[in-house]
DSSP file (Angstrom, degrees, kcal/mol; ACC not computed):
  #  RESIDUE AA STRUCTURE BP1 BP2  ACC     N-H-->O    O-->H-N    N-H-->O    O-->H-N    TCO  KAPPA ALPHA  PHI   PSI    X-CA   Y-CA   Z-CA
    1    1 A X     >        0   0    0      0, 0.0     4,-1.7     0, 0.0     3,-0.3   0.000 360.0 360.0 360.0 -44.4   92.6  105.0   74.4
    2    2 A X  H  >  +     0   0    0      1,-0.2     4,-3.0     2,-0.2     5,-0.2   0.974 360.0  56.9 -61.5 -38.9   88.8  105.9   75.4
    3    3 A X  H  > S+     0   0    0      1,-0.2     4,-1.3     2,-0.2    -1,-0.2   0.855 110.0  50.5 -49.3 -40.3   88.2  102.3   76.2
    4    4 A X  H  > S+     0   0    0     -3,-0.3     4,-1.6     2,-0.2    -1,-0.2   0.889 108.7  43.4   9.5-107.4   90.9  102.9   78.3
    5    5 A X  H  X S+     0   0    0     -4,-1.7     4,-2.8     1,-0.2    -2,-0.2   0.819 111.3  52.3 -28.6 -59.6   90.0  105.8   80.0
    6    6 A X  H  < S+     0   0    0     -4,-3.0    -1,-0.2     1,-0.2    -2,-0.2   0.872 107.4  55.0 -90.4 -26.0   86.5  104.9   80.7
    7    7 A X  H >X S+     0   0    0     -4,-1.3     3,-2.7     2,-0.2     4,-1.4   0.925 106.3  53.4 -41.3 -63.2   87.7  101.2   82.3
    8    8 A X  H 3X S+     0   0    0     -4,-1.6     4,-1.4     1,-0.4    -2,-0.2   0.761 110.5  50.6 -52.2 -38.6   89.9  103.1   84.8
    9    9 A X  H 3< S+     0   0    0     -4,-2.8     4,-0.4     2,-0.2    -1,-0.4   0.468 101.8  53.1-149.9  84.2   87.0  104.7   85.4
   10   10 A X  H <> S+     0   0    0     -3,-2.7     4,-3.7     2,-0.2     5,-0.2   0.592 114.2  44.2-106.3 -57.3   84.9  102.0   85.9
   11   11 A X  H  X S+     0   0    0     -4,-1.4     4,-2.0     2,-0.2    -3,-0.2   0.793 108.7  57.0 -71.0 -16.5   87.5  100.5   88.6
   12   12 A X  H  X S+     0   0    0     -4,-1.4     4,-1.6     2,-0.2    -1,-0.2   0.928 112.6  41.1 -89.8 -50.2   88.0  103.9   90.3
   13   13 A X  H  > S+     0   0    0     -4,-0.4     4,-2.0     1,-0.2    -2,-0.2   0.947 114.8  53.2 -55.2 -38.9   84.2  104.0   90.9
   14   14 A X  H  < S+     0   0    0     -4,-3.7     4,-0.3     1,-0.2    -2,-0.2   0.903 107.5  51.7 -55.2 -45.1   84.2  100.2   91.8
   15   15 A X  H >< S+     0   0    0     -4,-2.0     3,-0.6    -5,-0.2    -1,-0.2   0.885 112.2  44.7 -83.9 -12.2   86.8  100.8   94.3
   16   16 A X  H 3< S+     0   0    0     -4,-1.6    -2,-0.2     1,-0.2    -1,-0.2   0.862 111.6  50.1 -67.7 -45.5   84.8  103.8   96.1
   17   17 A X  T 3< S+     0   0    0     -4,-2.0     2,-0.3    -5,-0.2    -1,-0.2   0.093  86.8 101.4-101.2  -4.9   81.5  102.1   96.2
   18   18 A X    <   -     0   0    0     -3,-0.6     2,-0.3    -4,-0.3    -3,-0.0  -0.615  58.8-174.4 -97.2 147.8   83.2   98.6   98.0
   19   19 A X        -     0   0    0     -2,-0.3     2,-0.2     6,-0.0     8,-0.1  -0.982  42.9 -78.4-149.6 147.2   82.2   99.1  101.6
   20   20 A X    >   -     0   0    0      6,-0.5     3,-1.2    -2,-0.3     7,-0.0  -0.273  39.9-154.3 -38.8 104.3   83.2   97.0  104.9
   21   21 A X  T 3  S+     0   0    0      1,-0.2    -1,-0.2    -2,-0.2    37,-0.1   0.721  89.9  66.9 -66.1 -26.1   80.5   93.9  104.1
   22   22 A X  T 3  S-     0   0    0      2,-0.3    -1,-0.2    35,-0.1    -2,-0.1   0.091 113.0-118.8-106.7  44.9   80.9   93.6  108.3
   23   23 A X  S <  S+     0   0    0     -3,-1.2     2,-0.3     1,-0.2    -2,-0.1   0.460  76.8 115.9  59.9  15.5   79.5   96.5  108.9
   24   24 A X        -     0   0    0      3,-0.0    -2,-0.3     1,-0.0    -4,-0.2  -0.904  65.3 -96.6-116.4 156.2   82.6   98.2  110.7
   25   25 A X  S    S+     0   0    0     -2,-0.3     2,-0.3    -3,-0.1    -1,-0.0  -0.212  80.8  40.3 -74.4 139.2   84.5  101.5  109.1
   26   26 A X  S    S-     0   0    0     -6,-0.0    -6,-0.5    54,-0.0     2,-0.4  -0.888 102.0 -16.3 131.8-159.3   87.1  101.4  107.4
   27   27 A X  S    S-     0   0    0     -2,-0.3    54,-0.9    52,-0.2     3,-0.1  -0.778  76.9-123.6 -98.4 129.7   88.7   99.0  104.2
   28   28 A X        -     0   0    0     -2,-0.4    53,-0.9     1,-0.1     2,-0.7   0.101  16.3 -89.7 -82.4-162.6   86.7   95.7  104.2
   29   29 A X  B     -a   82   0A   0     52,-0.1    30,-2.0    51,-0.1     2,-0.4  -0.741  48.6-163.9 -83.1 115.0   87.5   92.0  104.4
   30   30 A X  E     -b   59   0B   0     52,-3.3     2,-0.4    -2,-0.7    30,-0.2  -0.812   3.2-151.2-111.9 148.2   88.1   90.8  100.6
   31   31 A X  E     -b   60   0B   0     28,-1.4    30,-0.9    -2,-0.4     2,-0.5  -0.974   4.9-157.2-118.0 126.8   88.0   87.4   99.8
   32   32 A X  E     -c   85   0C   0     52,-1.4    54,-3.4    -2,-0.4     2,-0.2  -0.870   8.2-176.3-113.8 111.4   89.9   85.6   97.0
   33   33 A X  E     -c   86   0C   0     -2,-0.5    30,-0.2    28,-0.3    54,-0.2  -0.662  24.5-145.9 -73.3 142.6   88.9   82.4   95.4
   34   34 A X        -     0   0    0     52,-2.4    -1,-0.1    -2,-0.2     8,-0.1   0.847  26.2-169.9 -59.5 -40.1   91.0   80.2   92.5
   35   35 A X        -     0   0    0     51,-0.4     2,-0.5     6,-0.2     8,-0.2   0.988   7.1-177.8  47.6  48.2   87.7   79.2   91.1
   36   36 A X        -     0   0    0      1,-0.2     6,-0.5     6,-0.1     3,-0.4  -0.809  17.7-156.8 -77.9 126.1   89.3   76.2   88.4
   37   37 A X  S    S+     0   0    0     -2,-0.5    -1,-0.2     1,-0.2     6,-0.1   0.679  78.5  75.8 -61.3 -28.8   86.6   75.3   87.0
   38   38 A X  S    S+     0   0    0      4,-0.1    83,-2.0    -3,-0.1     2,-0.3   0.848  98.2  49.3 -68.1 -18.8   88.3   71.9   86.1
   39   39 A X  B >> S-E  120   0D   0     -3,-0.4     4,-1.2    81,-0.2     3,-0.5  -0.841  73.2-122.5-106.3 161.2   88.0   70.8   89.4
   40   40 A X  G >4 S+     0   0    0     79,-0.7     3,-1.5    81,-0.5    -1,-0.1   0.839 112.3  43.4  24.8-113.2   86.3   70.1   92.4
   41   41 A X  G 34 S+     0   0    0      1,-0.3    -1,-0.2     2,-0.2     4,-0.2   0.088 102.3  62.7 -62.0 -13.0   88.0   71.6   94.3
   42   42 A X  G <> S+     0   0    0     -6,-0.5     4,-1.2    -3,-0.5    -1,-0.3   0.545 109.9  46.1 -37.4 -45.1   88.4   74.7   92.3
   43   43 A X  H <X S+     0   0    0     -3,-1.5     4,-2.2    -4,-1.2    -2,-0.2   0.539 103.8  64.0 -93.6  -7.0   84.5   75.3   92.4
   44   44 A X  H  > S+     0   0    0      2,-0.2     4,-1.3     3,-0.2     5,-0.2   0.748 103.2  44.9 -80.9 -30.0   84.6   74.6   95.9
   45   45 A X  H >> S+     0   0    0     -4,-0.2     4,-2.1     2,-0.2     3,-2.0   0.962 117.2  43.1 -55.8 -82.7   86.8   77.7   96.6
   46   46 A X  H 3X S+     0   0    0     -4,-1.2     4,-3.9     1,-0.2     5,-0.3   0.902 112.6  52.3 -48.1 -52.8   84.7   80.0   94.4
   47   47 A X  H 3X S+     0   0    0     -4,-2.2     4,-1.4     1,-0.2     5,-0.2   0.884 115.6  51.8 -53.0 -21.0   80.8   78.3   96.0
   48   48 A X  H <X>S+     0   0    0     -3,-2.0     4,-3.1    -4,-1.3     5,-0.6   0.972 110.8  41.8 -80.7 -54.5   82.8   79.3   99.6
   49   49 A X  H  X5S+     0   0    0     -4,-2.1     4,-3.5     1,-0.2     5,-0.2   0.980 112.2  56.0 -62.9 -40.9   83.6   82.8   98.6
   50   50 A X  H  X5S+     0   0    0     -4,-3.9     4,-3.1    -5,-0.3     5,-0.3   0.977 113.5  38.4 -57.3 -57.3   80.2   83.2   97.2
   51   51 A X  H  X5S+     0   0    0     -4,-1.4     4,-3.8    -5,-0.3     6,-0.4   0.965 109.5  60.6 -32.6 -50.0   78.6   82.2  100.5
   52   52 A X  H  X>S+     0   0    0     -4,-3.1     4,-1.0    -5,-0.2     5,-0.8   0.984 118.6  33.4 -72.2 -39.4   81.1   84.1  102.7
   53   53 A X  H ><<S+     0   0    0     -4,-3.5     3,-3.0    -5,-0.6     5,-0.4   0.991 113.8  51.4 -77.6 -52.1   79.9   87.2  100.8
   54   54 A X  H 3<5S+     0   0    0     -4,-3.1    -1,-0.2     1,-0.3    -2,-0.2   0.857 112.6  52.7 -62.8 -37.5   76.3   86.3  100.2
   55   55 A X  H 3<5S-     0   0    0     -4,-3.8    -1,-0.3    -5,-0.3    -2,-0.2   0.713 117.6-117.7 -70.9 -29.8   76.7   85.6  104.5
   56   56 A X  T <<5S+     0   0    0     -3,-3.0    -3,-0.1    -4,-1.0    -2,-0.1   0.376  81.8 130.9  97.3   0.9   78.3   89.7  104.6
   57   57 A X  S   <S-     0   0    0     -5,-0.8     2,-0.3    -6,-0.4    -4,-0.2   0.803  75.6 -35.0 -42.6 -32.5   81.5   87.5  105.9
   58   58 A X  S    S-     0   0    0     -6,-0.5     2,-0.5    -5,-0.4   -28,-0.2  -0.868  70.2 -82.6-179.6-179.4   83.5   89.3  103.6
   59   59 A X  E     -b   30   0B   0    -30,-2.0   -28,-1.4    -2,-0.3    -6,-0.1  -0.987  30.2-132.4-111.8 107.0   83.8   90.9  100.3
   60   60 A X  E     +b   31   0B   0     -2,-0.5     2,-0.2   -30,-0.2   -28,-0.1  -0.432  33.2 165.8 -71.1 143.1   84.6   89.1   96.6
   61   61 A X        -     0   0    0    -30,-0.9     2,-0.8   -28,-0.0   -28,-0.3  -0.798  37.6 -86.2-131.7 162.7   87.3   90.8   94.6
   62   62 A X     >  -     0   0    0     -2,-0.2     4,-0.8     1,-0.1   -30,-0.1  -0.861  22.5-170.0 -65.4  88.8   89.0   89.4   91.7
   63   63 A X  H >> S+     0   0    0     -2,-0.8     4,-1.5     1,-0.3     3,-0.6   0.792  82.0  54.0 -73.7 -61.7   91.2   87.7   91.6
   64   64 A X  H 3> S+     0   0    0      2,-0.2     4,-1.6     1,-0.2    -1,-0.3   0.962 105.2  65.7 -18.1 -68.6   92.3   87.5   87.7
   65   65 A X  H 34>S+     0   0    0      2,-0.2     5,-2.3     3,-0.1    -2,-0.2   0.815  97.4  52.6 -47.8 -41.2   92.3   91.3   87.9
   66   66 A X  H XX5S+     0   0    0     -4,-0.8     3,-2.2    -3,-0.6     4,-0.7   0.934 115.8  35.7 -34.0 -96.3   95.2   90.9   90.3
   67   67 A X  H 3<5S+     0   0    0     -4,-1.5    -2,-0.2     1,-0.3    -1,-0.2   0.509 112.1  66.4 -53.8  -1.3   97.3   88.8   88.0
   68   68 A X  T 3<5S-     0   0    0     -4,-1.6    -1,-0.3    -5,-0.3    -2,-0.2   0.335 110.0-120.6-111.9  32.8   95.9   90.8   85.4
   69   69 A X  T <45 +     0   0    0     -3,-2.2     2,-2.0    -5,-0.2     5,-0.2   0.483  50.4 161.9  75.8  -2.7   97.7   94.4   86.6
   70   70 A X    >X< -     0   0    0     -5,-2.3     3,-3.3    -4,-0.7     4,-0.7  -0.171  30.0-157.1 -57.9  85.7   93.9   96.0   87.0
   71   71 A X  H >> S+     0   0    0     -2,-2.0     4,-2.9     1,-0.3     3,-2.0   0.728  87.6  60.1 -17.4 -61.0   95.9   99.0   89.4
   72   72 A X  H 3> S+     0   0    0      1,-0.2     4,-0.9     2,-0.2    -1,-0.3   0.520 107.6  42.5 -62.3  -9.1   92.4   99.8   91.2
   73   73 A X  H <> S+     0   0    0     -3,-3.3     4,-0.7    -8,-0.2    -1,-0.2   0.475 114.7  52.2-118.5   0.3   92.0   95.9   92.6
   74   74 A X  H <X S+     0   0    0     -3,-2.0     4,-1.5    -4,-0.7    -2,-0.2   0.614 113.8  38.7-105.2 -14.8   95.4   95.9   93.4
   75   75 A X  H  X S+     0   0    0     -4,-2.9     4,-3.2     2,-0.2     3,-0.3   0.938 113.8  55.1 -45.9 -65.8   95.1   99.1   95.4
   76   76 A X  H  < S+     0   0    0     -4,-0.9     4,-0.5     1,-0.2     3,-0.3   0.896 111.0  46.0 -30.0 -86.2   91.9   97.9   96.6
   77   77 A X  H  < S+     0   0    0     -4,-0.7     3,-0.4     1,-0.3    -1,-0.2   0.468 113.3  47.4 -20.2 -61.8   93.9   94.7   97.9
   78   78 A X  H  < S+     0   0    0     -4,-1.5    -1,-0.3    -3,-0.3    -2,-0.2   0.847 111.2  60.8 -58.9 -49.7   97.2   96.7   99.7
   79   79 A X  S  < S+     0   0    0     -4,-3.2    -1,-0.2    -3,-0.3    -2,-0.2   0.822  85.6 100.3 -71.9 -21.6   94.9   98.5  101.0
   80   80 A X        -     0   0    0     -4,-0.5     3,-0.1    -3,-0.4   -51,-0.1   0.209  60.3-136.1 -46.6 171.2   92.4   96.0  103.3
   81   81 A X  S    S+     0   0    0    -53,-0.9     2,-0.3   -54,-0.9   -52,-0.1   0.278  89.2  25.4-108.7  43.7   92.2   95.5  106.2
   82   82 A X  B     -a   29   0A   0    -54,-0.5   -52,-3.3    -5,-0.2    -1,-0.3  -0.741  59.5-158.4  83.1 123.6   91.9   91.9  105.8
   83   83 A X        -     0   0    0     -2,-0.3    24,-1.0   -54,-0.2     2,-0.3  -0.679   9.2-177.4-102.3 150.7   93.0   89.3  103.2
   84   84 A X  E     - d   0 107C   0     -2,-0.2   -52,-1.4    22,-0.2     2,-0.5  -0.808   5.0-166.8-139.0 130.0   91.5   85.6  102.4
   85   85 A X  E     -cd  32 108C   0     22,-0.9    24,-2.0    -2,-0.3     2,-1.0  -0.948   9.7-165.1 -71.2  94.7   92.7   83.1  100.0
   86   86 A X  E     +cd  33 109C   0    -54,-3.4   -52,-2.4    -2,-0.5     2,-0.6  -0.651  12.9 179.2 -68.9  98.3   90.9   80.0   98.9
   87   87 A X  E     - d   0 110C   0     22,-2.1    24,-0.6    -2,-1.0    25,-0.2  -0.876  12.2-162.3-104.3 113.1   93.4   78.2   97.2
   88   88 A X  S    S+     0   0    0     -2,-0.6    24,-0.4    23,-0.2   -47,-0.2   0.776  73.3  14.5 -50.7 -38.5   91.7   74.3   95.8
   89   89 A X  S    S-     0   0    0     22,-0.2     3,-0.1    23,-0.1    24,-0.1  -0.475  91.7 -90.8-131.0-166.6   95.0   72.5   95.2
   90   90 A X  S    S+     0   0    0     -2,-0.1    -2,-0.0     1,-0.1    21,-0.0   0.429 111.7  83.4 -76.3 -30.3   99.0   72.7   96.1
   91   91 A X  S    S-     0   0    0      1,-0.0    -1,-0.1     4,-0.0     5,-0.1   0.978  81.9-162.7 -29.9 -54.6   99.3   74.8   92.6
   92   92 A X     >  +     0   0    0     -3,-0.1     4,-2.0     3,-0.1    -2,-0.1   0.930  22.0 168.8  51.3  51.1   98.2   77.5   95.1
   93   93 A X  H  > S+     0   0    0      1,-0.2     4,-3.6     2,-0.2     5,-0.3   0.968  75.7  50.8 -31.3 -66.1   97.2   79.8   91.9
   94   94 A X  H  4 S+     0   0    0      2,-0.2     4,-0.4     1,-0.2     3,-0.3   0.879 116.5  42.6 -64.7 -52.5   95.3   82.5   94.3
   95   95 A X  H >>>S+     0   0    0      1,-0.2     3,-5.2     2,-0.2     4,-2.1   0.972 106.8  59.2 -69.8 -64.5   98.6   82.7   96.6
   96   96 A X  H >X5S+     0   0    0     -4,-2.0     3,-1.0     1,-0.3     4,-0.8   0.777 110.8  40.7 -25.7 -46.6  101.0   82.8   93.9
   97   97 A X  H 3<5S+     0   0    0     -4,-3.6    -1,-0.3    -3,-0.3     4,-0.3   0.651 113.9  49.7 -84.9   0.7   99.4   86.2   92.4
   98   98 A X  H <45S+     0   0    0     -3,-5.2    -1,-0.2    -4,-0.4    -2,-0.2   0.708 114.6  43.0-102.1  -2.6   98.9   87.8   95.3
   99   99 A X  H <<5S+     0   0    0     -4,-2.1    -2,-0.2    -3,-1.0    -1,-0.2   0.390 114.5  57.8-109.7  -1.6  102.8   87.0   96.6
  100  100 A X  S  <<S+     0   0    0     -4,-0.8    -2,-0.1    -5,-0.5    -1,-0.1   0.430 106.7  39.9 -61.6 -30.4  103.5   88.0   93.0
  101  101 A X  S    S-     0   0    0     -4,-0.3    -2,-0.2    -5,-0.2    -3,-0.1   0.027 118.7-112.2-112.8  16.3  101.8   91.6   93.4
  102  102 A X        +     0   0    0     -3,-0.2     2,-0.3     1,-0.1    -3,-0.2   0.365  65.2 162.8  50.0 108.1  103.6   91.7   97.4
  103  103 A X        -     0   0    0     -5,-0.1     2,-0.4   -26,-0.1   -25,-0.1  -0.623  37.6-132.4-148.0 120.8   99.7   91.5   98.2
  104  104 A X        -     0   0    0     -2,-0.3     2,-0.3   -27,-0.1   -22,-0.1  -0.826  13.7-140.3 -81.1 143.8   99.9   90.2  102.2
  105  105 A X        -     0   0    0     -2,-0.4     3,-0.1     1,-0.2   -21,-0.1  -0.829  20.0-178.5 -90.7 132.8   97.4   87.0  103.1
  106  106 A X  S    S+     0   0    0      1,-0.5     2,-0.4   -23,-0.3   -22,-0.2   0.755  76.4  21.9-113.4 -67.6   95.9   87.4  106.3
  107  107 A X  E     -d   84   0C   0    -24,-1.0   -22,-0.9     2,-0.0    -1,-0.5  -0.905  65.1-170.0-105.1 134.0   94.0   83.8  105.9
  108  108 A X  E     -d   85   0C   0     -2,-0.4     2,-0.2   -24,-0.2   -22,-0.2  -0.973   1.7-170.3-117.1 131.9   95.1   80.8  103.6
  109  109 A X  E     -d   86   0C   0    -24,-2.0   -22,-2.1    -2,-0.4    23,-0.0  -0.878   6.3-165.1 -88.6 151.5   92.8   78.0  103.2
  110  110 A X  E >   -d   87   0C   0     -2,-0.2     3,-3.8     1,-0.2     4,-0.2  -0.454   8.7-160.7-127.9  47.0   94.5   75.1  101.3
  111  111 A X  G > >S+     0   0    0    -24,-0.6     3,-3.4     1,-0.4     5,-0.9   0.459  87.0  61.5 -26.4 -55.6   91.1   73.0  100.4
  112  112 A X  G 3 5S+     0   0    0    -24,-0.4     3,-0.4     1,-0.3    -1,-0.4   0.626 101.7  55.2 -46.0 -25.1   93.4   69.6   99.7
  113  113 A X  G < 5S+     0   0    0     -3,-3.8    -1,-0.3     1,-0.2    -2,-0.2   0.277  87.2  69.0-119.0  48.9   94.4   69.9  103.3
  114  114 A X  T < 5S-     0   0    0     -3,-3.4    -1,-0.2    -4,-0.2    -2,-0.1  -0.315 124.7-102.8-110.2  33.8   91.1   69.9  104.8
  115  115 A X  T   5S+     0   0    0     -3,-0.4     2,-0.5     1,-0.2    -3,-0.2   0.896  79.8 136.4  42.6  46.3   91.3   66.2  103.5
  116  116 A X      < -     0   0    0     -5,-0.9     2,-0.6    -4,-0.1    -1,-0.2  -0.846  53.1-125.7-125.1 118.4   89.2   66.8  100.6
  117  117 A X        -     0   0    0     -2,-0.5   -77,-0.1     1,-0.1   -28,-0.1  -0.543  16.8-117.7 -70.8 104.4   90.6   65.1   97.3
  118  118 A X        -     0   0    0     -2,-0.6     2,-0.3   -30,-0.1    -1,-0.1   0.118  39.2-169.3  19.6 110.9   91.2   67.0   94.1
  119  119 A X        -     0   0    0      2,-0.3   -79,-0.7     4,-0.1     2,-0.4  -0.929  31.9-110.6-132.2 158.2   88.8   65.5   91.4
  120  120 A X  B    S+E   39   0D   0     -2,-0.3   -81,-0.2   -81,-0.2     3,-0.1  -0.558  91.8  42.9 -80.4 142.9   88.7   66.0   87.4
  121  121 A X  S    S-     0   0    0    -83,-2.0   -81,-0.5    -2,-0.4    -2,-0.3  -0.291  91.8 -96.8  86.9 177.7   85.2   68.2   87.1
  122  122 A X  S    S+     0   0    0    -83,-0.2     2,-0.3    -2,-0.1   -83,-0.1   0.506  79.3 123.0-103.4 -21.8   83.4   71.1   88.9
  123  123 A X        +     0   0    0     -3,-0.1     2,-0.4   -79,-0.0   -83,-0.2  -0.325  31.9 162.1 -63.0 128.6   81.1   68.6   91.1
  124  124 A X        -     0   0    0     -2,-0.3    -2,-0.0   -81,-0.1     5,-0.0  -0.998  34.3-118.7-134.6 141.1   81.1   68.7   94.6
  125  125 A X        -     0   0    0     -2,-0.4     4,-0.4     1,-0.1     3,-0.3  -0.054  20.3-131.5 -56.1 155.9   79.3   67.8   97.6
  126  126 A X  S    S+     0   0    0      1,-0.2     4,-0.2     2,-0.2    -1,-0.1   0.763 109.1  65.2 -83.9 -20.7   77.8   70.2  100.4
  127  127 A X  S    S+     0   0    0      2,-0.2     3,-0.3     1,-0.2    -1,-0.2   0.691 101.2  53.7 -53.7 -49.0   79.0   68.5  103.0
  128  128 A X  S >> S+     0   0    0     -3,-0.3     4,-1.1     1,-0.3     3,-1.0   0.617 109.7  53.3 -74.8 -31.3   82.7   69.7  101.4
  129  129 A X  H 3> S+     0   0    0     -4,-0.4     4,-0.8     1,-0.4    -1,-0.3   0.509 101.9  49.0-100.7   3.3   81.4   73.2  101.4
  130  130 A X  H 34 S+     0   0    0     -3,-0.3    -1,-0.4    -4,-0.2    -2,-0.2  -0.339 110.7  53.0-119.0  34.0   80.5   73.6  104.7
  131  131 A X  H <> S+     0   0    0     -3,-1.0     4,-2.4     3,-0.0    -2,-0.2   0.297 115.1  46.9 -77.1 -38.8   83.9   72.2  105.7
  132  132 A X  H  X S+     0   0    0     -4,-1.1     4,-2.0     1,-0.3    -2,-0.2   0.922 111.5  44.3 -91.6 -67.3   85.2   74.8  103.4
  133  133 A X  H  X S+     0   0    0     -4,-0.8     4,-2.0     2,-0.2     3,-0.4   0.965 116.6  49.2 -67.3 -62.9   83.3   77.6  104.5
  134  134 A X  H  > S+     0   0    0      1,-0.3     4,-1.0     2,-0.2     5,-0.3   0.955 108.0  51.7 -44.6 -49.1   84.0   76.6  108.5
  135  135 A X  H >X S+     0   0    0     -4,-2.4     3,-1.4     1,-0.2     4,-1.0   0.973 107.0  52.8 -65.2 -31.9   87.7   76.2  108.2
  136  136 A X  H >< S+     0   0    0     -4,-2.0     3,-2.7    -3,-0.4    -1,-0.2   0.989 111.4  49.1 -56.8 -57.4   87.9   79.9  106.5
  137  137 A X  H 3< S+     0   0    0     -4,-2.0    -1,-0.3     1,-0.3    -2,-0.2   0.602 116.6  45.5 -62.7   6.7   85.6   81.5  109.9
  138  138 A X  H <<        0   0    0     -3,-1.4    -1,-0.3    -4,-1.0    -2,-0.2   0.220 360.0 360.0-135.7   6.7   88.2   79.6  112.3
  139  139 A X    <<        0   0    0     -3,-2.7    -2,-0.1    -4,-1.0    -3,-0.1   0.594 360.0 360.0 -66.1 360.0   91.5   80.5  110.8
């Protein structure tokens, strides 16, 4: 039960401490990868959110933490003002949990239909990630 306790409030501080990454007031822009490691295109989602944050584009949340009930990341989530999904394949993991938690998506990227093909491993080209990263800033 303390383990508990002191998690909740771990996220309560985590959600206080998240601030608009584009400098305007208010609930920021969060951005949600799948990140499968088994593919591609899975690691091309998660190397684009990391950029779009490292770039102050947006703000990584967790996405697991959704689909795993964490209350504060789904608060967090209701609350933006702006939503992102990177989704790698046509599973659509990252939509499913967030249309699972009534989450609304503001931007979907679909990586497979930016004509980039779904490969067994986590390697990818840069070339792929700078398509990635563009089509999210022009949705």
């Amino acid at each position: 039960m303390l383990f508990r306790q002191k998690l909740k409030k771990e996220e309560l501080e985590m959600n206080e401490k998240t601030t608009c990454s584009c400098g305007a007031k208010g609930v920021p822009r969060i951005i949600y990868s799948c990140s499968g490691i088994a593919s591609n295109v899975g690691q091309l989602s998660n190397a684009a959110a990391c950029q779009l944050n490292k770039e102050g584009f947006g703000t990584g949340s967790c996405l697991a933490g959704i689909g795993g009930d964490v209350e504060a990341l789904i608060t967090m989530a209701k609350g933006a003002d702006e939503r992102i999904v990177i989704d790698g394949c046509p599973i659509q993991c990252g939509k499913k949990i967030l249309d699972a938690k009534k989450i609304p998506i503001d931007r979907y990227v679909l990586i497979t239909e930016l004509g980039i093909t779904k490969t067994s491993g986590p390697e990818f080209n840069e070339s792929d990630l700078i398509t990635v990263i563009n089509a999210v800033k022009q949705k």
